[in-house]
N, C-alpha and C positions, 0 to 999 in steps of 0.2 A: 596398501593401495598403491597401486605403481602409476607413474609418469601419469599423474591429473593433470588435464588442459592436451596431452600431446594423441596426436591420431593414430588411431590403432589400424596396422596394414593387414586385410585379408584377401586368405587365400579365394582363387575366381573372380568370380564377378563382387566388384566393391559394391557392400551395401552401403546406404545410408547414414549419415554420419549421427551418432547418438547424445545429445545436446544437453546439458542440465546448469537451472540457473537456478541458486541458492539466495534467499534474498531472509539475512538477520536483522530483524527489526527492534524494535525498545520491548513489542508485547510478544509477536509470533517470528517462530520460523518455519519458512514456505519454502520448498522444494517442488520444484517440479521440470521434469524429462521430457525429452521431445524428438521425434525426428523430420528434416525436412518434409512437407508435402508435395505432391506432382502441382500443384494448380500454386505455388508458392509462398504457402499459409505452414503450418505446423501439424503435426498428429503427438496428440498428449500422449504417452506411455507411461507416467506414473505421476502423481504428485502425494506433496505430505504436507502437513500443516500442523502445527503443536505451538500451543501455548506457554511461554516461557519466562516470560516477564522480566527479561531480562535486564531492564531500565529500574526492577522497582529499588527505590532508596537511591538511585543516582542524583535527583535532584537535591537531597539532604546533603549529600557525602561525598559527590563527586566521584564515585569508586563505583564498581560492578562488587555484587558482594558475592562471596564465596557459595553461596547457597543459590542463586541466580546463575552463577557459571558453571555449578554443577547440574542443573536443568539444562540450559543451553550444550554441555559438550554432551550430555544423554541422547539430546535431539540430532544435533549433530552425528553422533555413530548412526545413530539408525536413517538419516540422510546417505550417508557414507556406505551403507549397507544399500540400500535400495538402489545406489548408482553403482557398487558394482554387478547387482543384479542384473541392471539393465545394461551393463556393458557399455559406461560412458564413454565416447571419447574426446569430449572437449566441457569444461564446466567452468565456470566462474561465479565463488560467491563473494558475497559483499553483505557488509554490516554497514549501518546506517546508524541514527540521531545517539540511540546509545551509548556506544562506542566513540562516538564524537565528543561527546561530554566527558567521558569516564577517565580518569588520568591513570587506569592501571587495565586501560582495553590492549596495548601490547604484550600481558600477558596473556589475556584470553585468545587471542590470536596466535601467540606461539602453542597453549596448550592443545585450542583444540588442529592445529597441527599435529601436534607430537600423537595424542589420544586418537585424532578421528580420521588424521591425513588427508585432510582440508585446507588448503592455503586463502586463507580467508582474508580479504582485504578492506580494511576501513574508506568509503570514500565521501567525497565532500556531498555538500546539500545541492547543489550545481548538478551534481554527475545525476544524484538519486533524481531529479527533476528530469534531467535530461533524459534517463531513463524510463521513468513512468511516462512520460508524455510517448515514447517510441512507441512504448508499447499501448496506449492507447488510442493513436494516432487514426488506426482505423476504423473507430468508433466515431469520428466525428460526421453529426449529418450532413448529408448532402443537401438541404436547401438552406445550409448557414453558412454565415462567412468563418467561424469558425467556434471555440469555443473555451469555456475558462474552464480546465484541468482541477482539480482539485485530489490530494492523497493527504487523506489526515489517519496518521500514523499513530503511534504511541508515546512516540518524543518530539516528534516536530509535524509538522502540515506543510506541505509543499504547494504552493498556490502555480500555474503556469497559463499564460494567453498564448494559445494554438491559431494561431491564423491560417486561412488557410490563401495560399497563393501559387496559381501554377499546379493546382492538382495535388500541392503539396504541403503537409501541416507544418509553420515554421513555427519555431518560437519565439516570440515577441518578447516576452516579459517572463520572469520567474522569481520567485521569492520565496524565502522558508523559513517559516514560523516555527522558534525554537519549544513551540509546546503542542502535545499531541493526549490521546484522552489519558494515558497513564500519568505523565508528566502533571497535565492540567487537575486530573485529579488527585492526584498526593499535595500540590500546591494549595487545595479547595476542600482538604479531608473532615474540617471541623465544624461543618456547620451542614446542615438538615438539605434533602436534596433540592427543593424549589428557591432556598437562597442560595445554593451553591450555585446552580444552575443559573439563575441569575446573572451572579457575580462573574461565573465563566465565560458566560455570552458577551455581558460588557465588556471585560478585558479584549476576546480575541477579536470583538466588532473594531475596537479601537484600532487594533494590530492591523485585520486586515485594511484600515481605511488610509494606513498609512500606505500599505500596499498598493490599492486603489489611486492615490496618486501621484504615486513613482510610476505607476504607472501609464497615467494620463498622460507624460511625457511624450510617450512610446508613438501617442494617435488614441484616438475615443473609440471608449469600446462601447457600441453599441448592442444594449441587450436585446433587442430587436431582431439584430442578425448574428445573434450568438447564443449557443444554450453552456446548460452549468455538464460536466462530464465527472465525474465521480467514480473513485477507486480505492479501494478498502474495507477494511472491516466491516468499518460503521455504516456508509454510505450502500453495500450490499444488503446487510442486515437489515436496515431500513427496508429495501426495495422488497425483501423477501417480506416482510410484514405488510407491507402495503399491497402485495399479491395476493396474500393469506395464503400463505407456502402452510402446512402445518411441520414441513421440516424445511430446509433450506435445498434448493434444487441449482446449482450452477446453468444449466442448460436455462433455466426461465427467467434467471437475474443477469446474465451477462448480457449487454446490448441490451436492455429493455429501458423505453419510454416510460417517464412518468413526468403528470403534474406538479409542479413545483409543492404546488395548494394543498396538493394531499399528503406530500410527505410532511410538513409544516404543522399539519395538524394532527399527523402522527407523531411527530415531535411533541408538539401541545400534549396529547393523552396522555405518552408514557413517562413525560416529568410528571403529571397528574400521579402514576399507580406508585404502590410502592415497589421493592424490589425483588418482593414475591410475584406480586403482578406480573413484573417484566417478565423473570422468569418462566411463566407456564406460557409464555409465548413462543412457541416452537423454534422460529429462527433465532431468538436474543438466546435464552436459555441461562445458567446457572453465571457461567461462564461470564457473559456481557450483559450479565444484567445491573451490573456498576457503573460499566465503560459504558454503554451505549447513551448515561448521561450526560456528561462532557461531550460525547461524541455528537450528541443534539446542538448543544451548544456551538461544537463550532462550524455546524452545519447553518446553522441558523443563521450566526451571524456571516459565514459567506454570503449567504443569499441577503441577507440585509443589504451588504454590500455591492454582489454583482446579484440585482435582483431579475435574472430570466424566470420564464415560464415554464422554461422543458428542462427536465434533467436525463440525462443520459447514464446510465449505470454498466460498470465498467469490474467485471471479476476478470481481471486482468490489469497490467502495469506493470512495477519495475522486473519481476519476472520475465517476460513477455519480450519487455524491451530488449535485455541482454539475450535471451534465446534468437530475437531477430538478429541483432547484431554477431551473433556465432554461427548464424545460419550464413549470413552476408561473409562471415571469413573463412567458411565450410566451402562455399563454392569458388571459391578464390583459387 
């Protein structure tokens, strides 16, 4: 793979520059391609998504274990394939909570260099916040003053208050919770899912409520003139079950309104079933039908804590965010 990040000169008329933002997470890694749009937005040309679990046993061991980085640099070639299919020429990916914890993530970085010719960079809980917010920045509604961000990951949960002032989403406040559903549930593995679940809620209600006021600092956030805006896994997955997707649809979960009340009580059922239940549920399926417990939990306990009425669902974020900002250095 030659000169990743630098722009490729063609002959004619210059096309479009070809854009790709790699986002390694503690569970999945997301891929997805882009080129600028006329009207200033993005045209998706490819994306990928694979399950990698890359985080599991970091919490025990502090180490990425050999059998998780051979998942991960798998994903990776076939990332590395798909971008030279599409003829990238500028990419940036980044590894998150995982990586952050692991005291042997500089070799997984130099490997899947050497194997996949990915220059892959670890970056702080700051940067991933300030990115997710970019990129969901355009989601926030128009009759609010703005909105509480939310990215719960697979090693950490990124909390963010988006204000908006001047036409422009700013960031007020950001915070990041070193536990995400992978994390939270190897923390919670021994015990049956409605005490687990339990237990999970309390802990991260706790967590965010210290957030809540470091944050008060900042000015009062009123949930009145603020909705919940939500991005990931779980927070999608949700949306899609509370649709009654019988598969999961990107077009009908991205930007889609929902009552707080009915995802809550969707939360209530599915710690009710067991993990078959989850299962034959089209959008959770084999896959998330562990994770979307934890992932209740620390849904929940957000909205405990910034309790609005509307949520905003967001299949898009730290991806998004870096494609915008390579779009903004594409025209430069």
């Amino acid at each position: 793979m030659e000169n990743r990040g630098k722009r490729r000169r063609r002959r004619g008329r210059r096309a479009p520059p070809v854009l790709a933002a790699l986002d390694l997470g503690t569970n999945n890694c997301r891929l997805l391609i882009a080129t600028p749009a006329a009207d200033g937005g993005m045209r998706i040309v490819d994306s990928f998504s694979r399950v990698v679990r890359l985080g599991e046993g970091v919490v025990g061991t502090g180490l990425l274990s050999e059998a998780a980085m051979d998942r991960t640099v798998a994903a990776l070639k076939v990332c590395a394939a798909r971008m030279d299919k599409a003829k990238v020429d500028h990419v940036r990916a980044v590894a998150t909570e995982a990586c952050r914890q692991a005291a042997n993530a500089p070799a997984l970085v130099e490997r899947v260099a050497r194997e996949a010719g990915i220059a892959l960079s670890v970056i702080s809980s700051a940067e991933e916040a300030r990115l997710a917010a970019l990129g969901c920045a355009p989601l926030i509604g128009e009759a609010f003053d703005g909105a509480l961000v939310f990215d719960i990951g697979g090693g950490s949960t990124e909390v963010i208050w988006l204000k908006r002032e001047n036409d422009k989403a700013l960031i007020t406040h950001f915070a990041s919770v070193p536990l995400g559903v992978m994390t939270l549930s190897e923390s919670n593995s021994e015990i049956g899912d409605a005490a687990r679940y339990a237990t999970m809620h309390a802990d991260m209600r706790a967590r965010f409520a210290v957030v809540r006021r470091d944050m008060e600092r900042k000015g009062g956030f009123d949930e009145a003139r603020h909705h919940l805006l939500g991005t990931s896994g779980t927070v999608t997955t949700l949306a899609g079950v509370v649709l009654k997707l019988p598969r999961y649809v990107r077009a009908r979960v991205d930007a889609s309104w929902h009552d707080c009340a009915d995802v809550l009580k969707l939360a209530d059922d599915l710690i009710a079933m067991d993990r078959n239940g989850r299962a034959q549920l089209g959008c959770i399926g084999f896959e998330r039908a562990d994770l979307i417990v934890p992932g209740c939990a620390i849904f929940t306990a957000i909205h405990d804590v910034w309790p609005c009425t509307r949520l905003r669902v967001a299949d898009r974020g730290l991806r998004e965010g870096i494609l915008r900002e390579l779009m903004a250095e594409a025209r430069r």
